[in-house]
N, C-alpha and C positions, 0 to 999 in steps of 0.2 A: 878558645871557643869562637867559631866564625858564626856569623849572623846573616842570613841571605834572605833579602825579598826583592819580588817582583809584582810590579803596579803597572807593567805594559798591555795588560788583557782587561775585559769588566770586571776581573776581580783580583783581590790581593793575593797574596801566599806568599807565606813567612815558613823558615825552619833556621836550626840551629844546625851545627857541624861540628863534633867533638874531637875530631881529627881524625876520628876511623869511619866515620858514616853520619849520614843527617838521622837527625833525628829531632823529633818534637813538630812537625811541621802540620801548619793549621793553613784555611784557606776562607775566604770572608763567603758568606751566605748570600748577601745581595752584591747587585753589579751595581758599577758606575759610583760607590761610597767611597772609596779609595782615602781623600780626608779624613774621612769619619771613623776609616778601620782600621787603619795599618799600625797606627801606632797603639791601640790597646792587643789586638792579635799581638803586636812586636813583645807588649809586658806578659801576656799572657803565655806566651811559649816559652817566656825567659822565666816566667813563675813557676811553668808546670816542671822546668829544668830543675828546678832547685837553686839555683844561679844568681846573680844578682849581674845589672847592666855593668859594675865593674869589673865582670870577667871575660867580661866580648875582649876579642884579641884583634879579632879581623870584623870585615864588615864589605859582604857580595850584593850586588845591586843589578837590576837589568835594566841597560840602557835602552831598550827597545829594539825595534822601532814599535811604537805606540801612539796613539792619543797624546795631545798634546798635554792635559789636565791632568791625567792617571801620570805620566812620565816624571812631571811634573813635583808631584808630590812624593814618588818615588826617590826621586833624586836629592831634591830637598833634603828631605828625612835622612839618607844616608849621609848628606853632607855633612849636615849640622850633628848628626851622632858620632859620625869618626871626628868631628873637631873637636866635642864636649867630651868623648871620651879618651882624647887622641891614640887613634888607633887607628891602621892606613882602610882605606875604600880602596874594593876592586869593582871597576864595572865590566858587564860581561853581555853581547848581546843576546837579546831573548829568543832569538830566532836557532843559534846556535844554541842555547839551552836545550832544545825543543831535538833540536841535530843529536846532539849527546843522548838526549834520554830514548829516543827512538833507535839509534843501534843497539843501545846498550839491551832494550829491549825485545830487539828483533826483530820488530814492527817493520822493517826495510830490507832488505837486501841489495845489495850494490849503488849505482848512484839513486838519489830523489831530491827532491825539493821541499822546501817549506817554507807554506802559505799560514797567516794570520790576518784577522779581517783587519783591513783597514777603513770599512764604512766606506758611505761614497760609490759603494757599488766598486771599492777597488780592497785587494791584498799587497801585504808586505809578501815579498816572495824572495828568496834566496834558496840557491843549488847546492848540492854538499857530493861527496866522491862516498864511498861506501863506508871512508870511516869515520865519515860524519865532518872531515872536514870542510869546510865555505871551500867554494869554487867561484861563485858570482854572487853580486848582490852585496848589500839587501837593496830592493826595488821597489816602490809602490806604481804597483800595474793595475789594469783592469783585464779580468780574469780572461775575457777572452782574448786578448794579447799574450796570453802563459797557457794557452789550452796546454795536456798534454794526457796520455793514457800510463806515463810511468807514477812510480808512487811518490804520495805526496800528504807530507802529517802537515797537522796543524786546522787550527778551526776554519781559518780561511777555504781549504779544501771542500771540509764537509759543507759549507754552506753555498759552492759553486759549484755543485757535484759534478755539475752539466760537463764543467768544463776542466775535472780533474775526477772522472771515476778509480780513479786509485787513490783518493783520500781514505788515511788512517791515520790512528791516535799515534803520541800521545797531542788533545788538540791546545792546551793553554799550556804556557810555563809553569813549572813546578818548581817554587824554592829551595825543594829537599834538590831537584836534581841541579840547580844554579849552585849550590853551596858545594854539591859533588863537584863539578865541572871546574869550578874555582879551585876547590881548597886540591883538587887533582891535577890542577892546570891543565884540562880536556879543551879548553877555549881559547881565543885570544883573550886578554885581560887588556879594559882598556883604564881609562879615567871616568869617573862618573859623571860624564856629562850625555845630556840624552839626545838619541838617535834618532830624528823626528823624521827625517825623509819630504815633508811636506810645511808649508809656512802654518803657525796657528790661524784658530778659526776666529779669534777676537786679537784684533789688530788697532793700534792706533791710528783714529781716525788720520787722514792727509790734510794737509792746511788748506783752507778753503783757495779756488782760483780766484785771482783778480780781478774786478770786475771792471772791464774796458770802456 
C-alpha cells in the first residue's frame, strides 16, 4: 500500500494507492495549516482504509516547487515515516503531477505549460510535450516574462489570466494522481528532498560589520 501526499500548494492532500488505483484520498479545508493537518488527514485516510501505518509499503511525496514552510513539512513527515517504518520514499515533482493528471484528463492537447503560484507576484512554470513529459523548467518567473495564448493548467495560470488566457484545470496537485504517477512510474522519481527554486523567506541573520 503506497501512501502519497503533497504539501507544495495552500493545502494538503493525502491518498492511499492499493496497487490498482488511488484510493481514499482526502484534502485539508483551510490553507496555509500544512503542520496542523497533514499528519491527522495521513491517520485519517489510513483509518478509513482499514489499514494500519504497518502496512504502507511505499511512501510518494511532492517535492515541489513550493513555499518554503508547506515543502518543508512535507518532506519532513515523509522522511521520518519511511525511516520509522522502513519503507523506501519516492519524491516526485509537483508540477509534473499536475502534467500527468491533465493529459490523463484531456484538459490539454499537444504541448502546454504549467503554472502554480509562487506569490511574489511570480509562478513556478515548467513546459511539457503532449505526453505530459517536462520539456523545460521548473522556473519561478514573473508572469509576464511567460505571457503566452497556448494552454496552460495549474493555479498559477488562473490567477494571471492576463497573461495566460488558456489557463485550465486541473489547478493544485492531487495525491490520489501523485500516488498514480509514482506507483505507474508517469514521472521522474527523485529523492525527497524539496524543490525550492528560491532562498527562504526567514534567513539567518549575517554577522554584524565591523565597526571601523
Amino acid at each position: 500500500m503506497l501512501l502519497a501526499f503533497d504539501t507544495a500548494s495552500p493545502t494538503v492532500t493525502v491518498a492511499l494507492h492499493d496497487g490498482t488505483d488511488a484510493v481514499g484520498e482526502l484534502a485539508s479545508e483551510q490553507s496555509m495549516k500544512h503542520g496542523e493537518q497533514l499528519m491527522p488527514l495521513i491517520e485519517e485516510v489510513v483509518r478509513r482504509s482499514g489499514l494500519a501505518a504497518r502496512d504502507l509499503t511505499a511512501i510518494a511525496v511532492g517535492v515541489g516547487p513550493g513555499p518554503f514552510t508547506g515543502l518543508r513539512v512535507g518532506l519532513v513527515t515523509a522522511r521520518t515515516l519511511g525511516h520509522a517504518l522502513e519503507v523506501p520514499v519516492y519524491g516526485a515533482c509537483s508540477l509534473d503531477v499536475l502534467a500527468v493528471e491533465a493529459v490523463a484528463r484531456h484538459t490539454v492537447d499537444g504541448p502546454f505549460a504549467v503554472a502554480t503560484d509562487a506569490r511574489r507576484k511570480e509562478v513556478y512554470l515548467a513546459t511539457y510535450d503532449g505526453d505530459g513529459h517536462r520539456v523545460d523548467g521548473p522556473a519561478v518567473v514573473r508572469p509576464a516574462e511567460a505571457t503566452t495564448r497556448g494552454p496552460v493548467v495549474g493555479e498559477g495560470a488562473e490567477i494571471y489570466a492576463d497573461h495566460f488566457p488558456g489557463a485550465r484545470g486541473p489547478l493544485r496537485p492531487s495525491a490520489g494522481w501523485l500516488a498514480r504517477a509514482v506507483a505507474d512510474e508517469l514521472v521522474e522519481l527523485s529523492d525527497p528532498e524539496p524543490l525550492y527554486l528560491r532562498r527562504p523567506d526567514a534567513e539567518i541573520p549575517r554577522a554584524p560589520k565591523p565597526v571601523s
